[in-house]
C-alpha positions in Angstrom: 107.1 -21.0 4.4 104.2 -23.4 4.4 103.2 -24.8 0.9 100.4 -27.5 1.0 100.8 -29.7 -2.4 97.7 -30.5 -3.8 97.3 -33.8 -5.2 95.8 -32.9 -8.9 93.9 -36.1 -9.4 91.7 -35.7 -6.1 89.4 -32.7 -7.0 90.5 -31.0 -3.4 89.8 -27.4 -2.4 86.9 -25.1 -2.2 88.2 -22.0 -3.2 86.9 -19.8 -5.5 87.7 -19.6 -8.7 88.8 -23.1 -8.6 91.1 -24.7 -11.5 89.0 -26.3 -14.2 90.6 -30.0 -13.8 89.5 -29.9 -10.5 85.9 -29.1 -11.6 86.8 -31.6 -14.1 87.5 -34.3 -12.0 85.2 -33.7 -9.5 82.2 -34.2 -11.9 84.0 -37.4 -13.6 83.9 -38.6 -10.1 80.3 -38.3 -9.5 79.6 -39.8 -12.9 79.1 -37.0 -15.2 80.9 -35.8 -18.4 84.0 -33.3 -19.0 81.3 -31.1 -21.2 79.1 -31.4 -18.0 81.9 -29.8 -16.2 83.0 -27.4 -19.1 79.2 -25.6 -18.7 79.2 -25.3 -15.0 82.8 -23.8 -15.6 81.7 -21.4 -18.0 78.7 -20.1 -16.7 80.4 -19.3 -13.3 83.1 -18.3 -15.3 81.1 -15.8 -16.9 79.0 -14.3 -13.8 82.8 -13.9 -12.4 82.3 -16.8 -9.3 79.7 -13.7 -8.2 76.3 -15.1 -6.5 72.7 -13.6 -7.4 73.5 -10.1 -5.1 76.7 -9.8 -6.6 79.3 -11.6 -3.7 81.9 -13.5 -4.5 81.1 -17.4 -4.0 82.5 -18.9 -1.2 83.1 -22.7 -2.3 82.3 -23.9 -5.6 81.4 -27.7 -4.6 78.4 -26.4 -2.9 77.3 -25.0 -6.7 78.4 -28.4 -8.1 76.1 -30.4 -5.6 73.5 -27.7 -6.8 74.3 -28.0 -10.3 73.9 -31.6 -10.6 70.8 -31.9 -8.6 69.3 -29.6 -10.9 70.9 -31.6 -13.9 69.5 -35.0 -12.3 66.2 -32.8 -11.5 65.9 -31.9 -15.4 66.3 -35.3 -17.2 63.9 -37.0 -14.5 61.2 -34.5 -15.8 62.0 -34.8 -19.4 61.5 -38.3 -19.0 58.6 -37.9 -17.4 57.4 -35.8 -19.5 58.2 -38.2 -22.3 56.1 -41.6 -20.9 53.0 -39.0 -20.2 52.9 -37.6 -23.4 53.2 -41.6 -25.6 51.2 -43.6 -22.2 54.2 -45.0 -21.6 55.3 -46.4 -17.7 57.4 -48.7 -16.8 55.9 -52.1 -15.8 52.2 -51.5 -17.4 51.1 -52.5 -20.5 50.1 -50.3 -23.2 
């Protein structure tokens, strides 16, 4: 019998559903929070690991890259948002 031993602090595998810790780590490692992690985990969680059409996902880091462009995506046009609404930008003065 082959048994591959998965180190637990490295984030490895793709499968889906995937063990929390390594969602865990995986976002820790790309400089994110464990509460980041906890919401990607739960809303996946929730849908079942099931795509918009109703398959089952095939590997969950693709949805993490996803996740945290859209996360990276979101605060950049908040703060956007933010220095257009009080005429504030970097480098100019008011």
């Amino acid at each position: 019998m082959n048994i591959k031993k998965v180190k637990p602090d490295r984030g490895l595998g793709r499968s889906v559903p995937p063990l929390f810790a390594h969602v865990e780590i995986y976002f820790l490692n790309n400089g994110f929070s464990s509460k980041d992690a906890q919401s990607f985990f739960q809303y996946y969680e929730a849908r079942g690991w099931k795509g918009v059409k109703g398959k089952m996902l095939r590997n969950w880091k693709t949805l993490v890259s996803d996740w945290i462009y859209q996360m990276k995506r979101n605060a950049y046009l908040k703060q956007k948002a933010l220095y257009e609404k009080h005429n504030l930008y970097p480098g100019k003065a008011n």
